[in-house]
N, C-alpha and C positions, 0 to 999 in steps of 0.2 A: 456550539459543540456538536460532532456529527453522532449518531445513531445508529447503530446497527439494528433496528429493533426485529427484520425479519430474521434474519442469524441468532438471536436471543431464542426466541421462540422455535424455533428448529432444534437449537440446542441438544443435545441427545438422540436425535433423530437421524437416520440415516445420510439424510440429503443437508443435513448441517454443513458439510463443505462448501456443495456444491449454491447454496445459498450464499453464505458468506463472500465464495469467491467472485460471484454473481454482482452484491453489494459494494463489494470491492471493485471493481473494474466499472462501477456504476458513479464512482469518486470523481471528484476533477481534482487534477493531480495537486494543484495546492492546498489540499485538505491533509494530504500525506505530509509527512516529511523528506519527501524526496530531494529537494534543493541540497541537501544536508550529503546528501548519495555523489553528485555529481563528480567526474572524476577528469574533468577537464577543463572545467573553470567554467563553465557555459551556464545554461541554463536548463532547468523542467520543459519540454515542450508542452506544447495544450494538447496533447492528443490521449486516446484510451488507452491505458497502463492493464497489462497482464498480471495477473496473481495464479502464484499457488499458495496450499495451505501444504503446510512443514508438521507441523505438528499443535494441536489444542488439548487443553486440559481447565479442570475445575478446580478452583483454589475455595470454593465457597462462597464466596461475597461476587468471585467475578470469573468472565470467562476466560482464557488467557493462551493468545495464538501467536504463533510466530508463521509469518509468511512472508513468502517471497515475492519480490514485483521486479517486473520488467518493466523498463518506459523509455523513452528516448529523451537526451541531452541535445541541445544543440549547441556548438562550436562555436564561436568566433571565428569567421574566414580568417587564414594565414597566409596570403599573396596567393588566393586562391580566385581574386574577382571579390565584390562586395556581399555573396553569397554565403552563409553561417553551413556548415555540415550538423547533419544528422547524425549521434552514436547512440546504440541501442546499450542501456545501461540494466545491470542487478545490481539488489540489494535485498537484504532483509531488514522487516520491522517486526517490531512484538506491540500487536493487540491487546489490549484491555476491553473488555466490555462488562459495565456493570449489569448486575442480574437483575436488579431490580427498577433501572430506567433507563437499560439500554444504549447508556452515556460510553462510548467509546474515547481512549486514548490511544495514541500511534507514537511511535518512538523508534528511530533508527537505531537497529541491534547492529554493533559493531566488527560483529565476524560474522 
């Protein structure tokens, strides 16, 4: 299970985004649910995924973000040569991170 633990402890603190988003982009994209995002049948590239933070808030027991990522799909060549195309894809997930071990969940938010 992945970790946010420096995002936890930032928590409150000014630079709590800029950590997080930090952590975030530090991901290999199969850790996300990105596969899930894909809008052309293709697949997750391996490559570094863009985040923003949308908005965070505190439920008590845990921290709870919604953020945005960018990352790139690739294609399936279409009588293009045996070459796949690159598309830059969004999406939004909602974060969970417990407060007390850091345990992160990721979950594609549907709108």
């Amino acid at each position: 299970m992945t970790q946010l633990t420096q995002s936890l402890h930032q928590w409150g603190q000014p630079d709590f985004e800029h950590i997080l988003k930090k952590e975030l982009q530090q991901l290999h994209p199969d850790q996300l649910p990105l596969q899930q995002a894909v809008t052309e049948g293709g697949l997750v590239e391996d490559s570094p995924i863009e985040a923003t933070i949308i908005r965070s808030e505190d439920d008590g027991a845990h921290i709870k973000v919604k953020a945005g990522i960018f990352f790139t799909e690739m294609v399936p060549s279409c009588s293009c040569g045996d070459e796949p195309q690159s598309k830059p894809v969004y999406c939004n997930i909602n974060i969970t991170i417990n407060k007390q071990s850091g345990e992160t969940a990721f979950i594609l938010d549907p709108n």
